[in-house]
C-alpha positions in Angstrom: -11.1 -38.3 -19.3 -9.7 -38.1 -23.1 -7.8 -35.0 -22.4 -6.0 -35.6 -25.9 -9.5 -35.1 -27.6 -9.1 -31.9 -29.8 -13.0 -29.6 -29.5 -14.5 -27.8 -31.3 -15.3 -24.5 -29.7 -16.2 -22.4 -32.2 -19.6 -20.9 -32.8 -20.6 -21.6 -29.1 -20.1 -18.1 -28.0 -16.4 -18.7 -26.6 -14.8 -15.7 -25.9 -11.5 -17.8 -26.1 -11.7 -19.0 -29.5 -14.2 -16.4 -31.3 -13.1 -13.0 -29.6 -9.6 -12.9 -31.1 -10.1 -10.5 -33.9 -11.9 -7.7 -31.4 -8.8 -8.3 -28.8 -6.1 -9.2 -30.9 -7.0 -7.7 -34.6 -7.3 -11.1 -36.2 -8.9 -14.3 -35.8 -5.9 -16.5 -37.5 -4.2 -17.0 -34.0 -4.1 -19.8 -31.9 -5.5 -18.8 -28.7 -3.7 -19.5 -25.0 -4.6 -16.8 -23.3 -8.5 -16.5 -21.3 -8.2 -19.0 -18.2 -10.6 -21.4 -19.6 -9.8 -24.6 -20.2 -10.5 -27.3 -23.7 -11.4 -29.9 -21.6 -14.7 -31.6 -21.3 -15.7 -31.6 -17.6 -16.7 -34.3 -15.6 -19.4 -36.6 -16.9 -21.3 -36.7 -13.9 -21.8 -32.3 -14.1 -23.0 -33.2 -18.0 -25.0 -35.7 -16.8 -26.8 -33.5 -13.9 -27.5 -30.5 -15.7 -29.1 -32.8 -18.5 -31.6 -34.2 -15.9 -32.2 -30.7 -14.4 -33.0 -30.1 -18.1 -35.4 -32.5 -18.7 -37.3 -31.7 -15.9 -38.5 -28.7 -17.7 -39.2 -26.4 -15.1 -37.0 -23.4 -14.8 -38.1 -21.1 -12.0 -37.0 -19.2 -8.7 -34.7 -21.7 -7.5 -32.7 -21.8 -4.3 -29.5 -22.7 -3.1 -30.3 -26.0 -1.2 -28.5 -27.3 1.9 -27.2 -30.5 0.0 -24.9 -27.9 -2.4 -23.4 -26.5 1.4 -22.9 -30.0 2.1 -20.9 -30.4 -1.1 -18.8 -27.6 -1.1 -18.1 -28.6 3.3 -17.1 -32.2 2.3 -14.7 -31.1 -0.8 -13.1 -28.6 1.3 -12.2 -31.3 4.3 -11.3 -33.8 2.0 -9.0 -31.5 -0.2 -7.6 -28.9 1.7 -7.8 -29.9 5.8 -10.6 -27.4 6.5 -13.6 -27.8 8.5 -16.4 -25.1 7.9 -19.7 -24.5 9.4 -22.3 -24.0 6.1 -23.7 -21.1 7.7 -20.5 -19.4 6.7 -21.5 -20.4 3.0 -22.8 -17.2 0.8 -23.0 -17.4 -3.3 -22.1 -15.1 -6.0 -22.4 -15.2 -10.2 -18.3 -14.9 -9.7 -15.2 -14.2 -7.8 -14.8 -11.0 -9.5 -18.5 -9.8 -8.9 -17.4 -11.2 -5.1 -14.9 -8.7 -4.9 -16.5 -6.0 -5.8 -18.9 -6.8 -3.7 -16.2 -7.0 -0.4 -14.3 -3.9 -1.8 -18.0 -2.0 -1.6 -18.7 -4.0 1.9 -15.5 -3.4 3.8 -14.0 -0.4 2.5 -15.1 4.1 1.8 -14.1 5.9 -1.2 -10.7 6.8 -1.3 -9.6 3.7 0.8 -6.7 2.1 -0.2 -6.5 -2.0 -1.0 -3.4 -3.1 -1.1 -1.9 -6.1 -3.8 1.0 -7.9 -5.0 1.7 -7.4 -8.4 2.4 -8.6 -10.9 -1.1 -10.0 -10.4 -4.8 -10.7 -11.2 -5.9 -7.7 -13.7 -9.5 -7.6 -12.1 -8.0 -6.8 -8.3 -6.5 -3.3 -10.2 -10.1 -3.2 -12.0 -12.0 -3.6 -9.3 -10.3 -1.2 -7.2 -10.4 1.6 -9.4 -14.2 1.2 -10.4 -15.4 1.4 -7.1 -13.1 4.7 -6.3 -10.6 3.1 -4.4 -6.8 3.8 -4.2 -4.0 0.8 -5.2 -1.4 0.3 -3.1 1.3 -2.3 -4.4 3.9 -4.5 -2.6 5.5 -6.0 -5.6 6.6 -9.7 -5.2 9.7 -10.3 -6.0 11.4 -12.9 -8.3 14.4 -14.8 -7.3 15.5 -17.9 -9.2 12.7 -18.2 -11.1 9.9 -18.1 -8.3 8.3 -15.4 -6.5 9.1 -14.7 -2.9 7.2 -12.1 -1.0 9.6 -8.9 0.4 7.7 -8.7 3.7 9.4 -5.5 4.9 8.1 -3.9 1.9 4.6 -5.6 3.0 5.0 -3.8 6.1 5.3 -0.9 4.5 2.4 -0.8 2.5 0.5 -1.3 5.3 1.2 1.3 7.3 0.0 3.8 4.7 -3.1 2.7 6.0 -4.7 -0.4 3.9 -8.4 -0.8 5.1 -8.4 -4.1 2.9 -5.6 -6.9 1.6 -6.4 -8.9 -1.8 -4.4 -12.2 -1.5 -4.0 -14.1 -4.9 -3.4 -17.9 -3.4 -2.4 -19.6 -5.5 -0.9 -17.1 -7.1 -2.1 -15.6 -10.9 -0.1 -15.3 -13.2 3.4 -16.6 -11.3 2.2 -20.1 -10.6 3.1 -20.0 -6.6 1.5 -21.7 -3.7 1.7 -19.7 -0.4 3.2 -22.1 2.2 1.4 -22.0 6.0 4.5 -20.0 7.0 4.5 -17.3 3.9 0.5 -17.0 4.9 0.9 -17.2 8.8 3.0 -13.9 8.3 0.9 -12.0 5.8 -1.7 -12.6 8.6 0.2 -11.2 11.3 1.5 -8.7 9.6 -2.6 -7.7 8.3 -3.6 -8.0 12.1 -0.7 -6.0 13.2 -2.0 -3.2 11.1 -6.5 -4.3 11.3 -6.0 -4.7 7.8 -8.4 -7.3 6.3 -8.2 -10.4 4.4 -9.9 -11.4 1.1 -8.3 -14.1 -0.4 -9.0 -15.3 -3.7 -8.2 -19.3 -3.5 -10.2 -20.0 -7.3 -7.1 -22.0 -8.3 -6.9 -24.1 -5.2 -7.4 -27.4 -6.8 -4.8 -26.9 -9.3 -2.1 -28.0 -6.8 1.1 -30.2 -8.3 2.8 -33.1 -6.7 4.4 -32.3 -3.5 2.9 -28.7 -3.2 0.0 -28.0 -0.5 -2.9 -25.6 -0.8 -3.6 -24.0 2.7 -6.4 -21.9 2.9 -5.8 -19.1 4.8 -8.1 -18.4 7.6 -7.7 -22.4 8.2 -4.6 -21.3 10.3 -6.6 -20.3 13.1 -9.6 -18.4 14.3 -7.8 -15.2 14.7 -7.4 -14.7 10.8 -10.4 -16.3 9.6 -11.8 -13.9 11.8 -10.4 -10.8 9.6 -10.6 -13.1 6.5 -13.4 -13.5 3.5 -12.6 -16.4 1.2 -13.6 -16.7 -2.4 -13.7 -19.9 -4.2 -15.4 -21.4 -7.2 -15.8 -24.1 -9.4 -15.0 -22.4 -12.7 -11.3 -23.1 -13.0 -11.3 -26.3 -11.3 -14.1 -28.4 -13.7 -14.0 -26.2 -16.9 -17.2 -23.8 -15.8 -16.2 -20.3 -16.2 -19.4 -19.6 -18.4 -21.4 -21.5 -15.7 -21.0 -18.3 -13.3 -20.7 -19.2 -9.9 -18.5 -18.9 -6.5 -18.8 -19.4 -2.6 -17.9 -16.8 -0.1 -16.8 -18.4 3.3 -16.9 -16.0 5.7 -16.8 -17.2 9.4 -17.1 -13.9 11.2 -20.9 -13.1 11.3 -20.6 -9.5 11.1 -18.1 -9.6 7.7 -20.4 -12.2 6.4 -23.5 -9.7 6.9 -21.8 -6.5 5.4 -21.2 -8.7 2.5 -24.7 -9.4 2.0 -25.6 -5.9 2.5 -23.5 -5.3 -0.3 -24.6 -8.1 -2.6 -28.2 -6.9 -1.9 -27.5 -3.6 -3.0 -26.7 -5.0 -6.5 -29.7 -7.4 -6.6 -27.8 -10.1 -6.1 -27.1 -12.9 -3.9 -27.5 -16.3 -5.5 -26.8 -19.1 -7.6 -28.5 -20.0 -10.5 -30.4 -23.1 -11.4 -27.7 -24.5 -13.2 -24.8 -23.0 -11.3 -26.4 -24.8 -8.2 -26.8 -28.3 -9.8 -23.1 -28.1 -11.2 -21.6 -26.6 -8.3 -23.1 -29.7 -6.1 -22.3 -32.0 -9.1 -18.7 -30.9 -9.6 -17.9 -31.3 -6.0 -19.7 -34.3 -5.4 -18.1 -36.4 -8.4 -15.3 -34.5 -9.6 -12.5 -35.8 -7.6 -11.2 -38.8 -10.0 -11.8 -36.5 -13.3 -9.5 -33.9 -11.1 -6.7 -36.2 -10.2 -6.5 -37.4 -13.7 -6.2 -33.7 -14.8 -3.2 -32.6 -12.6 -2.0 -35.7 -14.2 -1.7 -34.2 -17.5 -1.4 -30.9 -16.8 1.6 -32.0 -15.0 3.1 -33.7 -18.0 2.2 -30.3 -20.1 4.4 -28.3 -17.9 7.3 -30.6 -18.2 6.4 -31.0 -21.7 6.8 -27.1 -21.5 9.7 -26.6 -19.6 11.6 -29.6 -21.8 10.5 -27.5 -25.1 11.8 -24.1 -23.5 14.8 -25.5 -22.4 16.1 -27.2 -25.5 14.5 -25.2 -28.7 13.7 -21.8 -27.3 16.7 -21.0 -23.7 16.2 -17.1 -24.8 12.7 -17.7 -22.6 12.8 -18.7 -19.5 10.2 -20.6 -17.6 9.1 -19.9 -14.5 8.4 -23.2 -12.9 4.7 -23.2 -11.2 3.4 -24.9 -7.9 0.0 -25.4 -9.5 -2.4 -23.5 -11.8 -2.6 -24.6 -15.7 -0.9 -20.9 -16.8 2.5 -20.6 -16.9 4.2 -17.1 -16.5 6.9 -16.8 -19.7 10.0 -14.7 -19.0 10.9 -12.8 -22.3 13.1 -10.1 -20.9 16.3 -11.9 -22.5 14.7 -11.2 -26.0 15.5 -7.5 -25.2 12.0 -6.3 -27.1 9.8 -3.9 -25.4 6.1 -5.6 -24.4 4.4 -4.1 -27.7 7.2 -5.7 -30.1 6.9 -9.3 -28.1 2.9 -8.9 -28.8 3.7 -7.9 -32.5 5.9 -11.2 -33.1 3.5 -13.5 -31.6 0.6 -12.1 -33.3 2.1 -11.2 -36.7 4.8 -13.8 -36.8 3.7 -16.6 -34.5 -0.2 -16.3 -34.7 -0.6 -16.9 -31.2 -2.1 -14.9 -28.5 -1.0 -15.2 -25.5 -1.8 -12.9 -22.5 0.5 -9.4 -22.2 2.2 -8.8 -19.0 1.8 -5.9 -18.3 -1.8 -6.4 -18.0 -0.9 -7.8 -14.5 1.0 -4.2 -14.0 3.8 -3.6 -12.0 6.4 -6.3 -12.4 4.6 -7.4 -15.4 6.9 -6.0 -18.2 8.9 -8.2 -20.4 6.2 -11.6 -19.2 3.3 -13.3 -21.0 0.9 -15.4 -19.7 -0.2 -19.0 -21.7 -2.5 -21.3 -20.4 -1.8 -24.8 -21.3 -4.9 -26.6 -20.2 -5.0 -28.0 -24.0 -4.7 -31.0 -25.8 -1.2 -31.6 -26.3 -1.1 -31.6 -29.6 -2.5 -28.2 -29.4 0.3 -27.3 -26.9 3.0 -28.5 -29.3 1.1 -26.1 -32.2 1.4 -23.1 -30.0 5.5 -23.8 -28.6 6.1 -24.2 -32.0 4.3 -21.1 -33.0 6.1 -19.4 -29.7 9.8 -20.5 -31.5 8.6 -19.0 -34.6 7.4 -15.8 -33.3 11.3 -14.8 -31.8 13.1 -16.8 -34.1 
């Protein structure tokens, strides 16, 4: 759990650390922008996937029932919420997931409505399969997001087939209360719109902040709901490539497979399945020392901000390890803010507007670093608008 320990990513195929120059035009940048993380994970996942090596034997494998088991007992323990495992189906990734539920539940031409600024893979996703984006743009007041829920309405009643919730929230660092949920989900049964709720930070949660799952607030909503969670962003296992679908109405959780089945797809890997097991299993101690220092590289953050850079503001996050910059105060347009902090900083950090609408005048940086890296890149942050 030496979160201080600097890594060496470089020359392991890191998309982070080795795919600057083809997104950014140079590799001399420090990079804070993919939602990966520089931290080893657990000891115990290393420690699995080392004896699943040595076994030597690589074929068709299976999700077993003990991984089901896993995922039941972390979501209890974590989050309040009880789930049969036959709700349990697997995918390569939330993103492929989603896909999968925008093919499943919706036609061409449907609209799927979101809250932007958000996600970049909900627009993507969307538009690839042929469907429409509708937005209902959340709005920020004091330095948080707050949903405009007459607005919500709205958008709804243009005839959303399908609902893609970001909880918690990516890039603004929210987590939905039970009553900011409870009336999305009236409001989505008011209209028979349904629910897929993308909950991959949910274990990213701060001190005094809770993550509520959305179809745990009763069987009506899970009913209308299909849940996405992974691993990935939790343990450090984005390149790992898996996620659960829990879908509790039998129907949904049918059309979903339909869908997966028409890609070839509908399983974990080998390895995904002994680290998905693993990380939940073990990874509850290597977690709560995480938020630990996460927590201490927001404040960390916020104290830097505050006394050596005011002209950004920071918008203060309920969990996640990516924290949503305010640059509109700098009074540059969103390609002169990505000029400084490329040419001038040598940092790259994630562009607003790649979230869209409400995105303008933001950047994204992840944080989940060594703090001495941290320190590199707010210093290279001051340089860039100074």
């Amino acid at each position: 759990m030496n979160f201080n320990e600097k890594i060496n990513r470089l020359n392991t195929g890191s998309i982070k650390w080795e795919m600057t120059e083809q997104i950014y035009g140079t590799s001399d940048v420090l990079p804070m922008w993919i939602a990966d993380m520089d931290f080893r994970p657990p000891q115990e996942l290393i420690d699995a996937v080392q004896k699943r090596v040595e076994h030597g034997i690589f074929g068709y494998t299976f999700v077993q029932p003990s991984v089901n088991e896993a995922i039941g007992s972390w979501l209890a323990s974590r989050h309040g919420w009880t789930i049969d495992h036959a709700w349990l189906a697997y995918a390569s990734g939330v993103v492929p997931a989603i896909a999968a539920a925008i093919q499943a539940y919706t036609e061409q031409g449907d609209k799927v409505l979101v809250q932007p600024p958000v996600y970049n893979p909900f627009f993507e996703m969307i538009e690839a399969n042929g469907r429409l984006v509708e937005t209902s743009p959340l709005v920020l007041k004091n330095g948080r997001y707050e949903i405009d829920y007459a607005d919500f309405e709205e958008a709804l009643k243009k005839g959303c087939k399908l609902f893609l919730l970001c909880n918690p929230h990516n890039p603004g660092g929210r987590v939905w209360t039970k009553d900011e949920l409870g009336r999305l989900a009236e409001l989505c049964h008011k209209y028979d719109c349904l629910i897929v709720s993308d909950e991959i930070h949910s274990d990213i949660i701060f001190k005094g902040r809770r993550h509520v799952p959305i179809a745990s607030l009763g069987e009506e909503i899970a009913d209308r709901t299909v849940t996405f969670i992974a691993p990935s962003k939790t343990f450090n296992l984005g390149g790992i490539q898996a996620a659960a679908a829990i879908i509790s109405n039998e129907r949904l959780r049918e059309k979903f497979k339909q869908a997966q089945n028409t890609q070839g797809f509908k399983t974990l890997n080998t390895f995904a399945a002994v680290t998905t097991e693993a990380a939940y299993l073990h990874g509850a101690a290597w977690l709560e020392a995480l938020l630990e220092y996460i927590e201490g590289n927001v404040s960390f953050t916020r104290d830097f901000l505050e006394n050596s850079l005011p002209s950004v503001k920071f918008v203060e996050p309920d969990g996640t390890y990516l924290l949503w910059l305010d640059c509109r105060e700098l009074s540059l347009t969103d390609e002169e803010i990505q000029h400084k902090l490329i040419e001038k900083g040598k940092l790259a950090l994630e562009p607003g507007t790649k979230y869209r609408q409400g995105g303008e005048g933001f950047v994204r940086m992840n944080i989940a670093c060594p703090r001495e890296v941290l320190a590199d890149g707010l210093g290279r942050l001051k340089k860039a608008f100074s």
